[in-house]
Structure formats: structure tokens, C-alpha cells
TORTISE-369470 format. One record per residue (C-alpha): residue number from 1; x, y, z; residue in one letter. Coordinates in pm, 1 decimal, decimal comma, always signed. Layout:
BEGIN
n = NUM	px = X	py = Y	pz = Z	res = a
...
This chain:
BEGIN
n = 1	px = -3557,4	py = +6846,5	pz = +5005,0	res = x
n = 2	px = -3797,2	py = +6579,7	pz = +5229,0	res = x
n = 3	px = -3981,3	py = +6790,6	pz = +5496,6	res = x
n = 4	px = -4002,6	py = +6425,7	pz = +5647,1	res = x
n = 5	px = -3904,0	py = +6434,3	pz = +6016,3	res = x
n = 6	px = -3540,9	py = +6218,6	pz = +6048,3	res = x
n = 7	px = -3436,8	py = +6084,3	pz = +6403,5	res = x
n = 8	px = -3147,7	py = +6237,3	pz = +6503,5	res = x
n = 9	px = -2979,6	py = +5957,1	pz = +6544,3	res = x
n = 10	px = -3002,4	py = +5918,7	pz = +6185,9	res = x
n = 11	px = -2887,6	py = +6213,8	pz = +6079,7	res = x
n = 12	px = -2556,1	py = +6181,8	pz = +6299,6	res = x
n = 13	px = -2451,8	py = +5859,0	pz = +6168,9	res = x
n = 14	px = -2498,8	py = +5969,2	pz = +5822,2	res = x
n = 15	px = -2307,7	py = +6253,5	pz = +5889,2	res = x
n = 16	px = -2029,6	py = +6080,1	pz = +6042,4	res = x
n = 17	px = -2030,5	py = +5822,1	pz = +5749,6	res = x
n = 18	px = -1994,7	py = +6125,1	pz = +5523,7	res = x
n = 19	px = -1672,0	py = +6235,5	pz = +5720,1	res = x
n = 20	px = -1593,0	py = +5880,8	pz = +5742,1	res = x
n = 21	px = -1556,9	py = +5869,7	pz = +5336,6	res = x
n = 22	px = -1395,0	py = +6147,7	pz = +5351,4	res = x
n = 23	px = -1047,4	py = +6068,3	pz = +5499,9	res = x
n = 24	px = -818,9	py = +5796,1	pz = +5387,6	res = x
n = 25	px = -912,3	py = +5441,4	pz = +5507,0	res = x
n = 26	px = -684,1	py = +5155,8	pz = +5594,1	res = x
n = 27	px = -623,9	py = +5058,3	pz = +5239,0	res = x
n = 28	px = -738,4	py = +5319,3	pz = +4988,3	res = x
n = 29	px = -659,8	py = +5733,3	pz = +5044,1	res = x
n = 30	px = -902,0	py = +5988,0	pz = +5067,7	res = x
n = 31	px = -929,6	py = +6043,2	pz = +4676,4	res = x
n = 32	px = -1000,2	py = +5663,1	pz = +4592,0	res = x
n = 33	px = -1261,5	py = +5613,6	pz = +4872,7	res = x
n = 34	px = -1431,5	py = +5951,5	pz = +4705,2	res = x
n = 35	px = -1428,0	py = +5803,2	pz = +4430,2	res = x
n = 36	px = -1574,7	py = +5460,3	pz = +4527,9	res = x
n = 37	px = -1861,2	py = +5644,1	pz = +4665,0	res = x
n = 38	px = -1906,1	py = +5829,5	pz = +4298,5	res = x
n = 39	px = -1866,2	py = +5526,8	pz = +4115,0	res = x
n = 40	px = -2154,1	py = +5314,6	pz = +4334,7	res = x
n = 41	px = -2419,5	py = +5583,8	pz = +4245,7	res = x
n = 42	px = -2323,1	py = +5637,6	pz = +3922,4	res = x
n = 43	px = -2371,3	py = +5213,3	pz = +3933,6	res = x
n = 44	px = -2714,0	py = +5237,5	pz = +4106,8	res = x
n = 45	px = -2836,7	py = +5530,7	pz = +3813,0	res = x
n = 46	px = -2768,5	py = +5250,1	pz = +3607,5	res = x
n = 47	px = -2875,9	py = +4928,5	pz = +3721,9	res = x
n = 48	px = -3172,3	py = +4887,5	pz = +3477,0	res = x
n = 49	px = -2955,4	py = +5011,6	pz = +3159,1	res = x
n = 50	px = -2804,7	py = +4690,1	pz = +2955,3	res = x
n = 51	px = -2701,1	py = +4334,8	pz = +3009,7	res = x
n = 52	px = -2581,9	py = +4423,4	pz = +3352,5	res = x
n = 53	px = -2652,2	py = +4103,9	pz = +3536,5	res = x
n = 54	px = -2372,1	py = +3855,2	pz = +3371,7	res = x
n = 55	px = -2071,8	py = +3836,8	pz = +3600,0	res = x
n = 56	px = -1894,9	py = +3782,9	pz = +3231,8	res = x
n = 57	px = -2043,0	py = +4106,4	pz = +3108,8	res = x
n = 58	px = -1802,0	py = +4425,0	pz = +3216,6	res = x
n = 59	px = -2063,4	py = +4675,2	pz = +3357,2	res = x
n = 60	px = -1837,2	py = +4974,0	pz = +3386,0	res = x
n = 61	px = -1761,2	py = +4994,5	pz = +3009,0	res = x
n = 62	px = -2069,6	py = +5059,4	pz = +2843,6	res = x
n = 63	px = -2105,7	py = +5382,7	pz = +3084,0	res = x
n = 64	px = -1801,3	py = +5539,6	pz = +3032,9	res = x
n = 65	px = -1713,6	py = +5529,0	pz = +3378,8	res = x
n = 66	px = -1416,4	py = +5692,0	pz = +3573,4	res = x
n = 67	px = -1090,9	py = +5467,4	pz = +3540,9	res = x
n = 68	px = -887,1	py = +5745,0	pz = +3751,6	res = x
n = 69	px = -803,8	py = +5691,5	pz = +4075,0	res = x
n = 70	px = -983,4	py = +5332,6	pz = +4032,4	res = x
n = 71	px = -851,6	py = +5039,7	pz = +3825,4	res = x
n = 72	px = -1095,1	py = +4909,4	pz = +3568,2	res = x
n = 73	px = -1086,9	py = +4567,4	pz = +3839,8	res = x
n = 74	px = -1202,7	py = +4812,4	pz = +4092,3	res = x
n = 75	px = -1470,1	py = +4961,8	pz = +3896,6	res = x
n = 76	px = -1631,4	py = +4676,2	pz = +3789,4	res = x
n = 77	px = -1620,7	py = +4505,2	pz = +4119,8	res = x
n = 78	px = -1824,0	py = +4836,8	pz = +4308,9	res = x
n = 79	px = -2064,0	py = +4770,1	pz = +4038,7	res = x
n = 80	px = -2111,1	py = +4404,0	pz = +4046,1	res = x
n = 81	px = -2131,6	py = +4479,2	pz = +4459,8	res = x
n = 82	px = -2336,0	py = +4743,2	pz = +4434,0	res = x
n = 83	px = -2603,9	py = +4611,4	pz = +4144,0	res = x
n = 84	px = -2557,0	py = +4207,3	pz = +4144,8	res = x
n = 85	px = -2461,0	py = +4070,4	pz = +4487,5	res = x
n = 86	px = -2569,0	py = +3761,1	pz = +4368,9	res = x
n = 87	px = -2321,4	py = +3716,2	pz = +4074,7	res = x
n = 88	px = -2046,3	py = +3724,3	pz = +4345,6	res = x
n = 89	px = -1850,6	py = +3414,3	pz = +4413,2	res = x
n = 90	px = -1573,9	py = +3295,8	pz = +4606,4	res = x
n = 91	px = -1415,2	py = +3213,7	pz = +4241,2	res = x
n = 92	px = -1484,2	py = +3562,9	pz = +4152,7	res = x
n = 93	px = -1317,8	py = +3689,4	pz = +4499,3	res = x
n = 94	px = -987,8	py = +3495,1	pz = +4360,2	res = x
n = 95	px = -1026,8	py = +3666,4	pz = +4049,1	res = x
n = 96	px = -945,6	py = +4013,1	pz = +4245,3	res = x
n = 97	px = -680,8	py = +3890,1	pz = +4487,7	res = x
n = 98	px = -498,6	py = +3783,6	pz = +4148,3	res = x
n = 99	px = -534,3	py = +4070,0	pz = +3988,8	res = x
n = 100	px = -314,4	py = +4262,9	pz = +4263,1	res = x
n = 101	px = -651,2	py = +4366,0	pz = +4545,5	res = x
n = 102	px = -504,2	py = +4318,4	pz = +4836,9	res = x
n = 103	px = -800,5	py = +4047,1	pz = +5037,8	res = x
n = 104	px = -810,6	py = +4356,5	pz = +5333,3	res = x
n = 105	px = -817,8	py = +4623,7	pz = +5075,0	res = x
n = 106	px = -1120,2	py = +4430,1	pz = +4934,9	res = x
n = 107	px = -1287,6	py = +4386,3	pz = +5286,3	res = x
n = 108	px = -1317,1	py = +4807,7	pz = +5305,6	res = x
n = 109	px = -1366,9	py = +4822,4	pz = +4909,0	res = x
n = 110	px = -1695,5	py = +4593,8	pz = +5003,1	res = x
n = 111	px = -1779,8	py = +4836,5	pz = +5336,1	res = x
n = 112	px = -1737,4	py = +5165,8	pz = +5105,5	res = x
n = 113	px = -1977,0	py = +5021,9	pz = +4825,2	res = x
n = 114	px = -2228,8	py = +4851,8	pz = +5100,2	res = x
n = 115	px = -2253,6	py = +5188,2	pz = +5331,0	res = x
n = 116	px = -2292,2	py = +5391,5	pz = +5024,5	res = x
n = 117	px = -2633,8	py = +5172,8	pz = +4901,2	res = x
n = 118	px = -2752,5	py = +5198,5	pz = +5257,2	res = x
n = 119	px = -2733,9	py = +5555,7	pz = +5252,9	res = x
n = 120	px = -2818,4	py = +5666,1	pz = +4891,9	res = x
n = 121	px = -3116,0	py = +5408,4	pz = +4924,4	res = x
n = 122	px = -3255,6	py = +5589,4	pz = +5249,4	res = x
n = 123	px = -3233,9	py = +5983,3	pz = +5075,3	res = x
n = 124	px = -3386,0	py = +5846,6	pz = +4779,8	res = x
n = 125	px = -3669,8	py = +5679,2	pz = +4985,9	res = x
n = 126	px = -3708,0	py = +5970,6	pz = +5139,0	res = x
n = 127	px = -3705,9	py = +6218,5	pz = +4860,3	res = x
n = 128	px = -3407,8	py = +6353,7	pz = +4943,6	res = x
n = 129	px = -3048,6	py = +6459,1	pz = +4709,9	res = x
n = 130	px = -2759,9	py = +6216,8	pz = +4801,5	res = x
n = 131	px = -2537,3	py = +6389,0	pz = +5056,0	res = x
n = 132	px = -2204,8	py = +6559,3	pz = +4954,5	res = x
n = 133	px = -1862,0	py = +6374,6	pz = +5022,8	res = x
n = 134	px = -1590,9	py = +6646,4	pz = +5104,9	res = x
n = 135	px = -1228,3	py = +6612,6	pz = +5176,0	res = x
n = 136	px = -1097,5	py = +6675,1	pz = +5475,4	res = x
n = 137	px = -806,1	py = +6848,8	pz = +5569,8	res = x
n = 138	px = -410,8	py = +6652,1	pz = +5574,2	res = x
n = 139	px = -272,8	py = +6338,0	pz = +5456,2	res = x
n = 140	px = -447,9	py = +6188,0	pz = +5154,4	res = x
n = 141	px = -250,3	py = +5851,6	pz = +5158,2	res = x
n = 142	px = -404,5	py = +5525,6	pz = +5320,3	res = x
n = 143	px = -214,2	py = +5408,0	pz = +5675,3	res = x
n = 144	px = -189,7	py = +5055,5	pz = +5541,5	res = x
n = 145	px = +123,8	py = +4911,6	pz = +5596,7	res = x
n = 146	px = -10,4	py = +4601,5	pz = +5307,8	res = x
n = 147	px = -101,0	py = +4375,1	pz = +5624,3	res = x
n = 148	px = -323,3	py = +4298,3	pz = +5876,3	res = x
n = 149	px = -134,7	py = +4394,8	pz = +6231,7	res = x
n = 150	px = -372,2	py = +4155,8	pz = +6410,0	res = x
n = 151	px = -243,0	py = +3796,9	pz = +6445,9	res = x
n = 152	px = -615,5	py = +3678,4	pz = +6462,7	res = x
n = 153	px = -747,4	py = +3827,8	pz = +6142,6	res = x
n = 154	px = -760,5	py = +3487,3	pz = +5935,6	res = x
n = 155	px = -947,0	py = +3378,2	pz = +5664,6	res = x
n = 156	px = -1159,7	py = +3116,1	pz = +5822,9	res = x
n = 157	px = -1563,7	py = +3116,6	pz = +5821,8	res = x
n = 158	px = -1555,9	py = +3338,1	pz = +5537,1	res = x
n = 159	px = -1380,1	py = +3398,4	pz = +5185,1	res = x
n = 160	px = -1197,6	py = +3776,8	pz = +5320,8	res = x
n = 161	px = -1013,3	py = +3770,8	pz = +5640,9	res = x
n = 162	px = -1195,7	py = +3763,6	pz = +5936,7	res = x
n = 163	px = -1170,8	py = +3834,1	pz = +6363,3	res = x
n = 164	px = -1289,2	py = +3539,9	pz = +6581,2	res = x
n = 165	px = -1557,6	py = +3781,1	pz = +6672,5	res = x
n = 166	px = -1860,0	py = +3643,0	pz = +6830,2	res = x
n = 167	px = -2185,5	py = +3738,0	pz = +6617,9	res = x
n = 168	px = -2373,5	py = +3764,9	pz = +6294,7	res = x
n = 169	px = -2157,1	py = +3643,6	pz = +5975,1	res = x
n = 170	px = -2276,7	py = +3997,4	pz = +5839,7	res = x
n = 171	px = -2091,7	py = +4160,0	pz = +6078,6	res = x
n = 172	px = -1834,1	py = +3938,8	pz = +6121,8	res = x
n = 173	px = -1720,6	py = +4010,7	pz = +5745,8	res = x
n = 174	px = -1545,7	py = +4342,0	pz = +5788,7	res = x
n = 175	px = -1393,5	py = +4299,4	pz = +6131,3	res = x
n = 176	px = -1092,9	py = +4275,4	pz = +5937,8	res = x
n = 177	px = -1060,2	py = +4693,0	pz = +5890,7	res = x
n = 178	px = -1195,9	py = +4799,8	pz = +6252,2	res = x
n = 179	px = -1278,2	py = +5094,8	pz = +6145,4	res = x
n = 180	px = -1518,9	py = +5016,3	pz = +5886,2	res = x
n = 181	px = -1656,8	py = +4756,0	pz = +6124,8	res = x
n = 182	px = -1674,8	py = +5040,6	pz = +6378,4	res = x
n = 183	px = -1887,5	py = +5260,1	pz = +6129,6	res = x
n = 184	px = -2119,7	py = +4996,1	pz = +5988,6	res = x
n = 185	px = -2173,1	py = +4957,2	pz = +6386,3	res = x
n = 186	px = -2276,3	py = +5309,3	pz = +6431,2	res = x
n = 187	px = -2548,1	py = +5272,8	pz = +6104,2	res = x
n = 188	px = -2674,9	py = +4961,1	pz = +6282,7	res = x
n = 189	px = -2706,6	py = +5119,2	pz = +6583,6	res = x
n = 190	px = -2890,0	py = +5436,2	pz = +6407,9	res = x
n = 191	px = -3108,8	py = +5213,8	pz = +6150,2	res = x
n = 192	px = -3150,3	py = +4917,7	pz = +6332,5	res = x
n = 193	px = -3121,2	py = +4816,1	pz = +6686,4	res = x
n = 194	px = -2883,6	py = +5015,6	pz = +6908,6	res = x
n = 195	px = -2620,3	py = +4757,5	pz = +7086,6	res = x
n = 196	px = -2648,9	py = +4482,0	pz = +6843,1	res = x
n = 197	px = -2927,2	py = +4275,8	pz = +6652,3	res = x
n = 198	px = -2930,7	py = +3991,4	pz = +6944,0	res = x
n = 199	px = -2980,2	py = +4226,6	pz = +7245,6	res = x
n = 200	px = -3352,8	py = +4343,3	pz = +7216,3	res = x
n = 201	px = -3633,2	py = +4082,3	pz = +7243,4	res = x
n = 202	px = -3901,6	py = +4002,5	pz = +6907,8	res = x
n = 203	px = -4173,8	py = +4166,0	pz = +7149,4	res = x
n = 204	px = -3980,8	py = +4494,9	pz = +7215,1	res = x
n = 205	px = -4059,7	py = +4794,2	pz = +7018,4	res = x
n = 206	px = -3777,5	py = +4978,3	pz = +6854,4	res = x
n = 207	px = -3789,6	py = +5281,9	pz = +6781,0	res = x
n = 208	px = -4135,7	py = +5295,9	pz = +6592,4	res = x
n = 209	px = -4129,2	py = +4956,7	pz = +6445,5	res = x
n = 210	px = -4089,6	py = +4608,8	pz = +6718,6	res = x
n = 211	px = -3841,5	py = +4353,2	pz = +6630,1	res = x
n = 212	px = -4082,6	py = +4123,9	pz = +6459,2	res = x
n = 213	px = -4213,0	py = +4435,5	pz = +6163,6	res = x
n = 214	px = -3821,2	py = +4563,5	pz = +6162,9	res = x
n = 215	px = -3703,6	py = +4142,1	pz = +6087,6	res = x
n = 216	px = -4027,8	py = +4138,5	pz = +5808,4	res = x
n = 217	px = -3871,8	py = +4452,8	pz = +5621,0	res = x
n = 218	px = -3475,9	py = +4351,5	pz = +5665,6	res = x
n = 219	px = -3563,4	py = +3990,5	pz = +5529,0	res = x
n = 220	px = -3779,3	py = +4142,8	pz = +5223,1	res = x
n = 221	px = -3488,7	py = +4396,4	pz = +5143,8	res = x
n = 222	px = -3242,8	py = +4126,4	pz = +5162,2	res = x
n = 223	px = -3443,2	py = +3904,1	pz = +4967,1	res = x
n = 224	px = -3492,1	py = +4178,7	pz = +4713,1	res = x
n = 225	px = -3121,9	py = +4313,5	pz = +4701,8	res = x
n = 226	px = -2986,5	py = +3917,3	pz = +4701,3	res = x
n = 227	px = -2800,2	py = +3954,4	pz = +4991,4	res = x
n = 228	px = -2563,9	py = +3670,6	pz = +5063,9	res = x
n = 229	px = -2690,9	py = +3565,7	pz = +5420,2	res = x
């Protein structure tokens, strides 16, 4: 256990990311997004074992990995998310949407798996065991219907279907599923800048770190984990 002290900011957004994971999404029930959150740190344990980074190499089979409630597609694409963003392609993407992923269902497959590295990263940083994912209470099933309801949720700046919302292409990839967009908005708010990356100056301080030392760690982490941007 860290004796660090955590903001409590912090603390609340992880807790309501935990209850988040919880319930059943848009696209996958309560069960399957459980699982997704199993199978990305069961990934992450493993992410120095074997010829993991080939895109043609199937990462979940050499660890015996779960195959129930997740599809062997599904498994291998939280680990390729979760270990080698930079394997991913848009010809890869096609791969899934052929093989019966739904391009929404991907968009909160890709929040699940992205959320879960932020916060598994932080407690390990920190010392601390990964936080416990518990059911909660009622209907298990997902509410999707199997399409978007929003007329302007197109695929059109990037490969997965997309808002017209105004603002970073980071966050403008899962404004598809509002309510993963919602909760990767309450993380940024808690980890990085409350109100949105473009709304405090490079010479304000935020919470203990200004602009300028928070955009010097984001853009060595994202070097370092290959982010796409």
C-alpha cells in the first residue's frame, strides 16, 4: 500500500472509472468489459515475455489467455492496444470490422484497454495493488441497439467513427460512445488539466507541475508508449 499522499481528485476519478467498468457499456455488458480490464493487465505482466511486437505474431496464445466472454479477435486486439500501439494500422482496423467488431464496439473496446493502462500505470508508479473491478447490481447486457443514434457520428478525420467535435484528435476519437468520452474527460480533468488541454496558459501552474513540465512528461510518455498522435 503507497503511504504517498493522492489528490483527491485523483482518487474520485479512479473510483468512478472503477464503477464505470463495472456496468455494461454501449457495446459490451458488464461481464465482457470485466473482462477487458483482466485481459489488459494480464497483457501488461507480459509485455517483455516472447516475440510480442509482430502484428503477425498472436500475443494472446502463448499465455493461455481467457477466450470466455472475449473472442480470440478481441483478445489479441486489447493486447496489441495495450502493449504495441504502434503495430496498429488502419489495415489492421479493417481486419476487426471483418471479422464481425462492430467499428463503435471497437471505439469503447479501445477506451476500456486505454483507461485501464492509465490507471494500472499510475498504482504501479506509485507502489500501489491495481484496484478491484466489481459488478454492480441489474442488467448485465450492453444498451446497444448495433448503431450509432447520432446522425453526425461519421467516419471522417479518423479510421472509427467520429463527432464533429471541436478539439484534440485524441479526444476526438471516442466521441463516438459519449460515455466513454465523458469518462476519459473526467481522468483528464483529474490527471491533467481540469476543463480541457487548450484552456490553461504554458506559464500557469497546474496543480504542482506548470503546463510547460506537465507537456515535457506527456510528450516523453507518448513517445515511450508510441502513441499515435
Amino acid at each position: 500500500m503507497s503511504d504517498l499522499a493522492i489528490r483527491p481528485e485523483i482518487e474520485m476519478a479512479h473510483r468512478a472509472l472503477i464503477a464505470h467498468w463495472g456496468r455494461a457499456g454501449a457495446w459490451w455488458s458488464a461481464a465482457q468489459r470485466q473482462a477487458i480490464v483482466a485481459e489488459v493487465r494480464l497483457a501488461r505482466s507480459n509485455r517483455h515475455v516472447g516475440p510480442l511486437a509482430s502484428p503477425a505474431v498472436d500475443d494472446s496464445a502463448a499465455t493461455g489467455a481467457i477466450d470466455d466472454p472475449l473472442s480470440a479477435t478481441v483478445i489479441d486486439a486489447v493486447w496489441r492496444i495495450a502493449n504495441h500501439p504502434g503495430t496498429l494500422s488502419e489495415s489492421w482496423h479493417r481486419t476487426l470490422l471483418a471479422a464481425g467488431i462492430e467499428p463503435l464496439a471497437y471505439v469503447e473496446l479501445l477506451a476500456v484497454v486505454s483507461m485501464a493502462t492509465c490507471l494500472d500505470s499510475f498504482d504501479r508508479a506509485i507502489g500501489r495493488e491495481p484496484m478491484v473491478v466489481e459488478a454492480s447490481s441489474g442488467d448485465d447486457a450492453s444498451d446497444s441497439s448495433g448503431d450509432p443514434v447520432d446522425p453526425d457520428v461519421v467516419v471522417d478525420s479518423h479510421w472509427v467513427p467520429t463527432t464533429s467535435f471541436d478539439g484534440p484528435n485524441i479526444r476526438k476519437t471516442l466521441t463516438g460512445v459519449p460515455s466513454e468520452f465523458e469518462m476519459q474527460g473526467t481522468i483528464l480533468d483529474a490527471q491533467y488539466v481540469p476543463g480541457g488541454a487548450t484552456s490553461v496558459p504554458l506559464d500557469q501552474k497546474v496543480w504542482s507541475l506548470d503546463r510547460v513540465q506537465m507537456e515535457l512528461v506527456a510528450t516523453r510518455t507518448s513517445t515511450l508508449n508510441e502513441c499515435f498522435y
